[in-house]
C-alpha positions as CSV (number, residue, x, y, z in Angstrom):
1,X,-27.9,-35.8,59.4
2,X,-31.3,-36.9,57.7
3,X,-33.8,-38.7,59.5
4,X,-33.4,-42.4,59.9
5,X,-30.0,-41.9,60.8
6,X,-29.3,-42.7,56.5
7,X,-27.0,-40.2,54.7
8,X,-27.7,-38.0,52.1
9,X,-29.2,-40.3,49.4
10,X,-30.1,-43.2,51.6
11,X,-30.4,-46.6,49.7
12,X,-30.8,-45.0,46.4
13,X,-27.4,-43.4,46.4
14,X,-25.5,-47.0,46.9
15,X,-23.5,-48.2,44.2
16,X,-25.2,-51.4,42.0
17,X,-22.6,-54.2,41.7
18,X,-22.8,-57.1,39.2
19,X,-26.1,-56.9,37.3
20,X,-27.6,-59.6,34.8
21,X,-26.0,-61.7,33.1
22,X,-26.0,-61.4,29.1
23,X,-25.3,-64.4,26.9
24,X,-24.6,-64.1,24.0
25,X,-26.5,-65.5,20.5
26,X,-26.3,-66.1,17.3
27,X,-22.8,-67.9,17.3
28,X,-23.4,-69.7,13.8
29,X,-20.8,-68.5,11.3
30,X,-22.1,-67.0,8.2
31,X,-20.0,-66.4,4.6
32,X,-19.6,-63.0,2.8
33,X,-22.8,-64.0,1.7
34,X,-25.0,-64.1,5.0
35,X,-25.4,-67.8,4.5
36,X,-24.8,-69.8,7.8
37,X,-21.3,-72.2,7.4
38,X,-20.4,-75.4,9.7
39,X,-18.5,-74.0,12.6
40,X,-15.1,-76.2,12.1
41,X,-15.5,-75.6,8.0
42,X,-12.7,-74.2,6.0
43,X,-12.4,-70.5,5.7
44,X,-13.3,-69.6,1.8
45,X,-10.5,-67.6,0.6
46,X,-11.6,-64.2,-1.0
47,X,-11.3,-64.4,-4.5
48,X,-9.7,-60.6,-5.0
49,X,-7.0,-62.2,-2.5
50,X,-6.8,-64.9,-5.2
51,X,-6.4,-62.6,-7.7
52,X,-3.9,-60.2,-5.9
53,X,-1.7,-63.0,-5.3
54,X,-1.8,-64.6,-8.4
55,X,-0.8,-61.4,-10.0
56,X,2.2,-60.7,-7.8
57,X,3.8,-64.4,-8.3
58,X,3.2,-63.4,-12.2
59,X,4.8,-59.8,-11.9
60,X,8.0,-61.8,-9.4
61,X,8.8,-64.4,-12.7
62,X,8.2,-61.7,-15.2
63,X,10.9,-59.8,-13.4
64,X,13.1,-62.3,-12.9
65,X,12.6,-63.6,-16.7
66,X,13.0,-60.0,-17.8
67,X,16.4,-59.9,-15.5
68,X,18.7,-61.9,-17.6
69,X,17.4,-64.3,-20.1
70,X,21.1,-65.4,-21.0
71,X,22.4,-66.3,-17.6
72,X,22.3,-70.0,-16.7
73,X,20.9,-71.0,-13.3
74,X,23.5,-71.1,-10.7
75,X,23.9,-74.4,-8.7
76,X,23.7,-74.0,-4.6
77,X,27.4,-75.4,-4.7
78,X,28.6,-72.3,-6.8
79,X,26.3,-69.4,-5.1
80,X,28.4,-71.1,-1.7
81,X,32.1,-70.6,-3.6
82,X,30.8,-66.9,-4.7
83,X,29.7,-66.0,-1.3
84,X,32.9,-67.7,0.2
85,X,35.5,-65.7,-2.6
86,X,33.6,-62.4,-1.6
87,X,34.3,-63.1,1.7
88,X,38.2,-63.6,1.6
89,X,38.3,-60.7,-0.6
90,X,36.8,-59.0,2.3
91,X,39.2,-60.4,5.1
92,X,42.1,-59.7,2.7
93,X,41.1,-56.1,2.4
94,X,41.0,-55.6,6.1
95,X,44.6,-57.7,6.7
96,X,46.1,-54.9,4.2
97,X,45.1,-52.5,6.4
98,X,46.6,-51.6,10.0
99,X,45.5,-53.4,12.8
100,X,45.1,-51.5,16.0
101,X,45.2,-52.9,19.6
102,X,42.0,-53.9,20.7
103,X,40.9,-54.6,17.1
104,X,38.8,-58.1,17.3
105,X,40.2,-60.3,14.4
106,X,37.5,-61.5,12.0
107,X,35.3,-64.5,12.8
108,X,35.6,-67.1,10.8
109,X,32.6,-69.1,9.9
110,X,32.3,-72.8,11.6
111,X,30.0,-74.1,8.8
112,X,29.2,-73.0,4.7
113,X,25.9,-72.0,6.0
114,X,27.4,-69.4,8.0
115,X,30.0,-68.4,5.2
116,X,27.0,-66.1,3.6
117,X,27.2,-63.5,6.1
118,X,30.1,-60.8,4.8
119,X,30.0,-58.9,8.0
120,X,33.4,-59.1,10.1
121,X,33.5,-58.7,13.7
122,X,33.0,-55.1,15.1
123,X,36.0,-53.6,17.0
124,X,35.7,-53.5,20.8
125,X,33.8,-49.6,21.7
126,X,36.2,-49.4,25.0
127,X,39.6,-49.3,23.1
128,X,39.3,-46.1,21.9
129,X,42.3,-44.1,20.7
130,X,41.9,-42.3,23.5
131,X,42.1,-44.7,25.8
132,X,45.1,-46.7,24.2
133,X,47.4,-43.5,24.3
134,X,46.4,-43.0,28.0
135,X,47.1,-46.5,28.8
136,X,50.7,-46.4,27.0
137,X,51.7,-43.0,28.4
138,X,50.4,-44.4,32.2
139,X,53.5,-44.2,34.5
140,X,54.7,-46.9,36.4
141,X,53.5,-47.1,40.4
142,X,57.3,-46.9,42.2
143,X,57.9,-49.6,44.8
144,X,58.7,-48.0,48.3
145,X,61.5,-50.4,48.5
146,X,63.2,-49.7,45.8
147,X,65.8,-47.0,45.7
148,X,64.7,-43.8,44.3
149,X,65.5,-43.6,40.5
150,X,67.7,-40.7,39.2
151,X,65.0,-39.0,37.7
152,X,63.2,-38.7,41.3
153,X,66.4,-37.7,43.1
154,X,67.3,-34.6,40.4
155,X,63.9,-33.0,41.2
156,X,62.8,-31.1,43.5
157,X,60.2,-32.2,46.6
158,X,57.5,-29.8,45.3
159,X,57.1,-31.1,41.9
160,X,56.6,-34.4,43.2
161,X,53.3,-35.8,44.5
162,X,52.4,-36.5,48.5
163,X,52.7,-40.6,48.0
164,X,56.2,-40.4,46.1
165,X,57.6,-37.4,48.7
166,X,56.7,-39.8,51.0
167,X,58.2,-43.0,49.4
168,X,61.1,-40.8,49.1
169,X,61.7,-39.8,52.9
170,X,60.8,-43.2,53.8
171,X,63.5,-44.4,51.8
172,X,65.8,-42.2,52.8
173,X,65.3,-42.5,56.4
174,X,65.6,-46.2,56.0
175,X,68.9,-46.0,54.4
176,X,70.5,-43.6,57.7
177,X,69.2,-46.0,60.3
178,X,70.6,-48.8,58.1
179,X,74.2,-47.1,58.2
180,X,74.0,-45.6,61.8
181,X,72.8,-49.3,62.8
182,X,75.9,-50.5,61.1
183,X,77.9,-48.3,63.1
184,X,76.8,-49.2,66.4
185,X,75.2,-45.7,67.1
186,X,71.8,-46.4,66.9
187,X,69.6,-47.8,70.1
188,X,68.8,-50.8,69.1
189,X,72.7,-51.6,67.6
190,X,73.8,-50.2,71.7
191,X,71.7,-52.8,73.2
192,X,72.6,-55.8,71.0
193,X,76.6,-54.9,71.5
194,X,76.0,-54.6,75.2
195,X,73.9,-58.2,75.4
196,X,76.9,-59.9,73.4
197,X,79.5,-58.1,75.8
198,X,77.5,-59.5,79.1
199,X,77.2,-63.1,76.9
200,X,81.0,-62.4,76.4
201,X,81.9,-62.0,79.9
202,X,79.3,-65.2,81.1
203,X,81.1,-67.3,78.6
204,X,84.7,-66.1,80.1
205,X,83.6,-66.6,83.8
206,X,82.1,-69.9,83.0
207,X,85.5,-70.8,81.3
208,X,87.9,-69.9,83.8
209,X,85.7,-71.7,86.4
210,X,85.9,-74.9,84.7
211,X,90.2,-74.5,84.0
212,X,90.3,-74.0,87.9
213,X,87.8,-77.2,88.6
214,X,90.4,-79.3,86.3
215,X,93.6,-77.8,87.6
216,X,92.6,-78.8,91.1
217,X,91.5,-82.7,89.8
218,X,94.9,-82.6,88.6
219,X,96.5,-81.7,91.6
220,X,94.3,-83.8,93.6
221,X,95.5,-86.9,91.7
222,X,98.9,-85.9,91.6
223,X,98.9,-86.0,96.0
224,X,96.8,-89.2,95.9
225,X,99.3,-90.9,93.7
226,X,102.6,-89.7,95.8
227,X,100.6,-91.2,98.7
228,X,100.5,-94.7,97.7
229,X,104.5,-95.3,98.0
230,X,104.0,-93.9,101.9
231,X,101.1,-96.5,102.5
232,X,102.7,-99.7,101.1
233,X,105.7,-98.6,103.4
234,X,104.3,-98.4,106.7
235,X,102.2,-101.6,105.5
């Protein structure tokens, strides 16, 4: 390290920041000439731009003199029912032809002003023709509860996929339970016919109980009534 405890350098090698500032003179405007102009004066035009112009709004009504000399000067009203009888032409061409799905009709224009543009609406870039036969020759997801169609049942389990093998046994299985269920063979058909038999057999005990209970009210009330006679005797 030098001396001083400074690096190499010292105060000489630091950066200068900022500086003096410079203003700057001389702001009056001058002319092509170098005289000095008011600052807010209007610009002089160049006089070749003068020229220039001049000479191109000369060539533009030469041209359009030289176009046609005969043809009368159309009105704004019959420009609008040209522009308007190209464009039906135009629509009318495009009706004649095909329309294919996902074709966008054309846009018909809200106001005359609007009527001036021939252009139709574009077709929509997705529908593709492509994509319109794949979408027509998609199949049809098959609903798990629905029975299995004929053309399912004629082929064989390998040339179907996993989810319709699957949709397949499900079915299947669901349709044996169904019929063993019907037949009482199943566990859950055993346990509701052996509930009913035990309500069965309540509903029988319960009866007989309450035939006895009256028969012996009966009885009772015959005795009490061959009793009376007895009693008003030995009264």
């Amino acid at each position: 390290m030098a001396p001083g405890g400074r690096g190499r350098g010292g105060k000489f090698g630091k950066p200068t920041r900022g500086g003096g500032k410079h203003f700057s003179k001389n702001l009056q405007p001058l002319d092509a000439d170098g005289n000095p102009e008011g600052m807010w004066a209007e610009p002089r035009q160049n006089p070749k731009e003068d020229t220039s112009s001049e000479e191109d709004s000369s060539s533009s009504e030469d041209s359009s003199s030289e176009e046609d000399p005969n043809r009368p000067a159309q009105t704004r009203e019959q420009r609008r029912a040209a522009t308007k009888a190209k464009k039906e032409a135009a629509i009318a061409r495009k009706a004649q032809k095909a329309a294919a799905p996902g074709d966008l009709p054309p846009s018909s224009s809200s106001s005359e002003e609007d009527s001036s543009d021939s252009d139709t609406a574009p077709a929509n870039p997705n529908h593709t023709a492509k994509s319109r036969s794949q979408a027509s020759a998609a199949p049809l997801v098959p609903d798990a509860a629905a029975p299995a169609s004929s053309s399912k049942a004629g082929k064989p389990l390998s040339q179907l996929s996993r989810r319709e093998r699957e949709a397949l046994q499900a079915q299947q299985a669901k349709e044996r339970y169904q019929k063993l269920h019907a037949e009482g063979k199943t566990d859950e058909a055993k346990a509701d016919l052996a509930r009913l038999a035990l309500i069965r057999e309540r509903r029988e005990t319960e009866a007989a109980r309450k035939k006895a209970e009256r028969e012996e009210r009966v009885e009772v009330e015959k005795e009490r009534v061959a009793m009376q006679p007895c009693d008003q005797i030995n009264k």
